[in-house]
C-alpha positions as CSV (number, residue, x, y, z in Angstrom):
1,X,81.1,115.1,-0.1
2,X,84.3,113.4,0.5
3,X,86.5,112.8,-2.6
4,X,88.1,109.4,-3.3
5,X,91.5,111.1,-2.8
6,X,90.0,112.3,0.7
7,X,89.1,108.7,1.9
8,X,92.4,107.3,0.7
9,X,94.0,109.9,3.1
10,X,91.9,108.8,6.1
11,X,92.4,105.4,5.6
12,X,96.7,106.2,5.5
13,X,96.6,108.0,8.3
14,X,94.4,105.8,10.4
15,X,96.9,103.1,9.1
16,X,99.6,104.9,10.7
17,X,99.3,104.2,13.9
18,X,98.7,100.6,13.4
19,X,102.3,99.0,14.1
20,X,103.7,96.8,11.1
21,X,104.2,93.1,11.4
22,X,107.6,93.8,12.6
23,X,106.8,95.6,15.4
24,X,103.9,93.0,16.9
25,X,106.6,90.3,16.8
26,X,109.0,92.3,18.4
27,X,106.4,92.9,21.1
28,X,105.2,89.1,21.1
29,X,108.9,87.9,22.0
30,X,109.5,90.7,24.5
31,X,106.0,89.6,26.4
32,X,107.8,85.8,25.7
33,X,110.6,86.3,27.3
34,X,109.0,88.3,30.1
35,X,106.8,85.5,30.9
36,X,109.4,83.1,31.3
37,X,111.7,85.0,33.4
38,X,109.1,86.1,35.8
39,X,108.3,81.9,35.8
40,X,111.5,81.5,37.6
41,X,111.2,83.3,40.6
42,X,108.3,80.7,41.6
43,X,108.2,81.8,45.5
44,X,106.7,85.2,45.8
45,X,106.5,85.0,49.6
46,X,108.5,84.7,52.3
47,X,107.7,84.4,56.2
48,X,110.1,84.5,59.2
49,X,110.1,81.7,61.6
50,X,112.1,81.2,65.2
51,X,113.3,78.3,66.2
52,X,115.4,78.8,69.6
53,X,116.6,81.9,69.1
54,X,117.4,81.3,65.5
55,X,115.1,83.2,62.7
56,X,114.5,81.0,59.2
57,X,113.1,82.5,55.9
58,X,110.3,80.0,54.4
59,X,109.4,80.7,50.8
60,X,106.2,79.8,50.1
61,X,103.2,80.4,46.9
62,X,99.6,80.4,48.3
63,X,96.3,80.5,45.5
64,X,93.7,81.2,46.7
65,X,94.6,81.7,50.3
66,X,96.5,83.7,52.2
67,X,99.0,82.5,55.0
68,X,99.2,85.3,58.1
69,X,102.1,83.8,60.6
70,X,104.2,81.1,61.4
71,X,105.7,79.2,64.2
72,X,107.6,76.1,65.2
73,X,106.6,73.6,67.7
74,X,110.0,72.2,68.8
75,X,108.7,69.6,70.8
76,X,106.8,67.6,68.1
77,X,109.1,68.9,65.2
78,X,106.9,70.7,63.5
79,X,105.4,74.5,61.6
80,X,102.2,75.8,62.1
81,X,101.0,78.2,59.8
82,X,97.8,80.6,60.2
83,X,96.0,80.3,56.8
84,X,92.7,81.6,55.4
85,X,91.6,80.0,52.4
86,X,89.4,81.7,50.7
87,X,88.7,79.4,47.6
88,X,87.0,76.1,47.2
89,X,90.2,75.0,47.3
90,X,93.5,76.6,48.4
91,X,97.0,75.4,47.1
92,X,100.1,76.1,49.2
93,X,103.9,75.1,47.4
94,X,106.4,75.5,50.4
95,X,109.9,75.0,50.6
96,X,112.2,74.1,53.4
97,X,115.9,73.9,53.5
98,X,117.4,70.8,55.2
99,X,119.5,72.2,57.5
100,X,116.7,74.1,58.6
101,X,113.7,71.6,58.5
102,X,113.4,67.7,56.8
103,X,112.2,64.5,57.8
104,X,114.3,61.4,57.6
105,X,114.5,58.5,59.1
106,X,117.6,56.2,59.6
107,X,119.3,58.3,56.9
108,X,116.9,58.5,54.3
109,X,113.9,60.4,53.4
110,X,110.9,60.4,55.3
111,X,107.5,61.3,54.6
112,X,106.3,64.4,56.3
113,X,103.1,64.4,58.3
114,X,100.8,67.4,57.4
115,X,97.1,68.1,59.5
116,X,95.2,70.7,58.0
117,X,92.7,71.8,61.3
118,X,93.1,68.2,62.2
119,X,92.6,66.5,59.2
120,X,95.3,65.1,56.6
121,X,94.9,66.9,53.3
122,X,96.3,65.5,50.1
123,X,100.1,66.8,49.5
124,X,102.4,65.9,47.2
125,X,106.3,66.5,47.6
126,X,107.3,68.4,44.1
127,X,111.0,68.5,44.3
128,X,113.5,67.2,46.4
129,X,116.9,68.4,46.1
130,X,120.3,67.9,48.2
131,X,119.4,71.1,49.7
132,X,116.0,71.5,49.6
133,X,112.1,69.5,49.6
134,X,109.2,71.5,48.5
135,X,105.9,70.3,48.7
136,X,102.1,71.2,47.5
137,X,99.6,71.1,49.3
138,X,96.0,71.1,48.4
139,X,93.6,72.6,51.4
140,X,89.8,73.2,51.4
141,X,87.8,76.4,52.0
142,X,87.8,77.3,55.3
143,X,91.4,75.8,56.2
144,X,92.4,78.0,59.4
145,X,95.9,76.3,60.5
146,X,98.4,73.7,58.9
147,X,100.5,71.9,61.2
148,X,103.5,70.4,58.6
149,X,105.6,67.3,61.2
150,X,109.3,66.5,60.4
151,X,112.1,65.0,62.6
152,X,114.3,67.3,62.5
153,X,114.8,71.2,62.9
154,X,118.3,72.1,62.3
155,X,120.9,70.6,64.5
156,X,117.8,70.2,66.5
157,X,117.4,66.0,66.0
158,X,114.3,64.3,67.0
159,X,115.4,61.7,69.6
160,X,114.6,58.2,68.4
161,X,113.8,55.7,70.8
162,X,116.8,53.1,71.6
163,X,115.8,49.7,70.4
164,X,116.6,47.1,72.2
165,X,118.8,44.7,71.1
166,X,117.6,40.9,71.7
167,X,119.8,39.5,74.6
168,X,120.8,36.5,73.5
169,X,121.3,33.8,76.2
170,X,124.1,31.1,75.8
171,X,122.5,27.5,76.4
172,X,123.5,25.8,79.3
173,X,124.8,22.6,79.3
174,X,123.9,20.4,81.9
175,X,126.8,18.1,82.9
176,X,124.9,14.7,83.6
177,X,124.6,14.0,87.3
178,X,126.3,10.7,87.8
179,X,125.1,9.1,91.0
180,X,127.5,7.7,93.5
181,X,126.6,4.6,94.3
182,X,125.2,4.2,97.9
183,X,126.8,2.7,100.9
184,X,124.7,0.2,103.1
């Protein structure tokens, strides 16, 4: 049988290897800090895309789907991704720099049009910067392509329609006819 001195040295050395308090804090900050500097790089992804002769790097996150390839429609201003979404729903955060992609109109910010397989899923923009505009967008299971419509691709301007300015006519005055009296 095991003495009483015997147990008391099991129970040390099994004690041992359990770190102190110092040592789980020391762990808890380090797992802390870890967690908030891997928060900041938020895009793990990046895709290539050419517009006329000139390659662009998109940053994107996609849960819960996967995005395959990317290409720009320069006639209707606009990126179409190849997606797979694989959950019941798939959220895609993408980012575009303005000078390579926005949408504005007379100056300002403009909405951007987005059709997933034809349809207009909900999107929300989540930042807009001087630089930048990301936006989230929420697609459902099955989603194969997302078509995202801007008005502008680089130096590459969408081309507005003139409007025509309202001619405005000057009234004409109608001198009073003044009859000349007739001769018999």
């Amino acid at each position: 049988m095991l003495s009483n001195n015997s147990v008391q040295k099991i129970q040390s050395e099994r004690l041992k290897n359990i770190p102190n308090l110092n040592s789980l804090l020391k762990i808890s900050i380090g797992l802390i800090l870890f967690t908030i500097i891997s928060t900041a790089f938020v895009y793990a992804d990046t895709i290539s895309v050419d517009v006329e002769g000139t390659s662009y790097d998109v940053d994107y996150t996609a849960t819960g789907m996967t995005v395959s390839a990317i290409e720009a429609d320069t006639d209707f201003i606009s990126l179409i991704l190849a997606v797979e979404v694989t959950d019941s729903t798939g959220i895609l955060d993408i980012a575009f720099e303005r000078n390579f992609f926005d949408s504005i109109y007379e100056g300002l910010d403009d909405d951007f049009i987005i059709l997933a397989d034809g349809d207009e899923p909900a999107f929300t923009e989540i930042e807009t910067t001087s630089t930048s505009r990301t936006l989230s967008i929420e697609l459902p299971s099955g989603t194969e392509e997302v078509e995202i419509i801007g008005s502008v691709f680089g130096s590459f301007a969408s081309v507005e329609e003139p409007t025509e300015t309202p001619k405005t006519e000057t009234p004409k005055t109608e001198t009073p006819k003044t009859e000349t009296p007739k001769t018999q």
